[in-house]
TORKOL-4160 file (C-alpha; in steps of 0.2 Angstrom, whole numbers, padded with zeros to 4 digits, m for minus):
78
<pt num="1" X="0729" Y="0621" Z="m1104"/>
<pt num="2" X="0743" Y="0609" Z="m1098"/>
<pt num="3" X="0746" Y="0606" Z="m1078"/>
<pt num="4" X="0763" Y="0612" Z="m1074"/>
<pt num="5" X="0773" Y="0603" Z="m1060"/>
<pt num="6" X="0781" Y="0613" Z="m1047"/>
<pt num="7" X="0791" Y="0599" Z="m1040"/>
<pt num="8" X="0808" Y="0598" Z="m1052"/>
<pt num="9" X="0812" Y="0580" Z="m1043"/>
<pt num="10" X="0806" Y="0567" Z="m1055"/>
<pt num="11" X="0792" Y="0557" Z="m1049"/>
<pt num="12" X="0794" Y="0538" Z="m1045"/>
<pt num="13" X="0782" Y="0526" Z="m1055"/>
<pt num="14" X="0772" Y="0513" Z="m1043"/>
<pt num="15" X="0785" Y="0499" Z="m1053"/>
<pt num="16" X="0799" Y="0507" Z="m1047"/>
<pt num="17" X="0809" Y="0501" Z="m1031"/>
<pt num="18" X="0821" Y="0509" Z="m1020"/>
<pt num="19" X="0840" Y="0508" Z="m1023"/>
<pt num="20" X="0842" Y="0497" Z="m1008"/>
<pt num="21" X="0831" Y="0483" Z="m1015"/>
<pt num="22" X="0845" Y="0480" Z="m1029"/>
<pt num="23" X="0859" Y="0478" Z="m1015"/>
<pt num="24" X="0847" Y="0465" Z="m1003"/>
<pt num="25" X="0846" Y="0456" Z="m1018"/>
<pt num="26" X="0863" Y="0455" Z="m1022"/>
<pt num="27" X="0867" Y="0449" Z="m1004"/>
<pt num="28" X="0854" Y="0435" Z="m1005"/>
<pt num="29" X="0861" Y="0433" Z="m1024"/>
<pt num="30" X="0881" Y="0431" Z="m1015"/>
<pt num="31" X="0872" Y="0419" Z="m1002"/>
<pt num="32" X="0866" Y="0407" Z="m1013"/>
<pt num="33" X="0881" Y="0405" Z="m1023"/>
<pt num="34" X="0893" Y="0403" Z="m1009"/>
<pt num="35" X="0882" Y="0392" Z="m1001"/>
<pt num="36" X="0876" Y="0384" Z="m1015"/>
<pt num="37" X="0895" Y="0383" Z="m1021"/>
<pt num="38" X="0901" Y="0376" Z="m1002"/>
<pt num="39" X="0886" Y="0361" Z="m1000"/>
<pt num="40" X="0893" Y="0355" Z="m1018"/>
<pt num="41" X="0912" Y="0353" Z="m1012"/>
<pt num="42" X="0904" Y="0346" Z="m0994"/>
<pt num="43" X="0894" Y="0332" Z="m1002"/>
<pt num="44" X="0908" Y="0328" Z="m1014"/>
<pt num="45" X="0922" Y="0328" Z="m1001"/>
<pt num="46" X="0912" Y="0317" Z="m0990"/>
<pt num="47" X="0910" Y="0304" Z="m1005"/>
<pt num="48" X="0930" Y="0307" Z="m1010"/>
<pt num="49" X="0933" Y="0301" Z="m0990"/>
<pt num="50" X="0949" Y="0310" Z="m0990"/>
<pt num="51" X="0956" Y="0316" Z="m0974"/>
<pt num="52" X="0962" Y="0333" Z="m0980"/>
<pt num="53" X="0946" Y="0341" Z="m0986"/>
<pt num="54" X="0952" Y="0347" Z="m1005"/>
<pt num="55" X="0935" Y="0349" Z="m1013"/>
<pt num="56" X="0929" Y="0358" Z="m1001"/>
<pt num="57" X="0940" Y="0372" Z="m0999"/>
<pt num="58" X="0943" Y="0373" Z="m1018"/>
<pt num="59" X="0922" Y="0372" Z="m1021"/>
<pt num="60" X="0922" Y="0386" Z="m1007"/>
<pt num="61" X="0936" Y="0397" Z="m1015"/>
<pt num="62" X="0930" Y="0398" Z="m1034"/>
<pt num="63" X="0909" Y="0399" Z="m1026"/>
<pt num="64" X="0917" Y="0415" Z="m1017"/>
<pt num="65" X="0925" Y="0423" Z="m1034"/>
<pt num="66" X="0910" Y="0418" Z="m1045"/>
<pt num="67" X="0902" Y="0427" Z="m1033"/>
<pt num="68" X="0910" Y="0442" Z="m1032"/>
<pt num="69" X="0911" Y="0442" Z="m1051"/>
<pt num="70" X="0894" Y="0443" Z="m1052"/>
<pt num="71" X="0893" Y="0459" Z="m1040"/>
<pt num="72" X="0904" Y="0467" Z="m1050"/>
<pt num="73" X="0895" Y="0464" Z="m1067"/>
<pt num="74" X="0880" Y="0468" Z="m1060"/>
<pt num="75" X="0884" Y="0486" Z="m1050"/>
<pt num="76" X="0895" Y="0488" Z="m1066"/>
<pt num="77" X="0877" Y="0489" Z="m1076"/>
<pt num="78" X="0873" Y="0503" Z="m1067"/>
C-alpha cells in the first residue's frame, strides 16, 4: 500500500533555505562590491595626490552599477 499525503503544500527538503536567505545574500553580495569598488578608487586617489578626488567618485559610481547589475541578473534567474 502506498502512504497518501494529506498535506497539498509541498514539503521543503532539509537543503532547502528560506527565500529571504537569497536577498541577505544579495545585500552582503552589493556590499562587497561597493565597498570593494570605493576602497580601490580611495587607495588610487590618494597615490594620484590630486585635489579633486576623480578616481574616487568614478571607482564609486561604476562599483554602484556593477552592483546593481548583478542584482538584477541574479533576481532575473528566478
Amino acid at each position: 500500500m502506498k502512504k497518501q499525503e494529506n498535506n497539498p503544500e509541498k514539503k521543503s527538503s532539509p537543503t532547502e533555505y528560506p527565500e529571504y536567505i537569497k536577498y541577505i545574500g544579495l545585500a552582503f553580495q552589493m556590499f562587497a562590491i561597493i565597498g570593494g569598488g570605493t576602497y580601490l578608487g580611495y587607495i588610487i586617489q590618494e597615490r594620484s595626490e590630486m585635489k579633486f578626488p576623480v578616481w574616487l567618485l568614478l571607482f564609486c559610481l561604476v562599483s554602484i552599477v556593477i552592483a546593481f547589475y548583478s542584482i538584477f541578473v541574479s533576481l532575473k534567474k528566478k
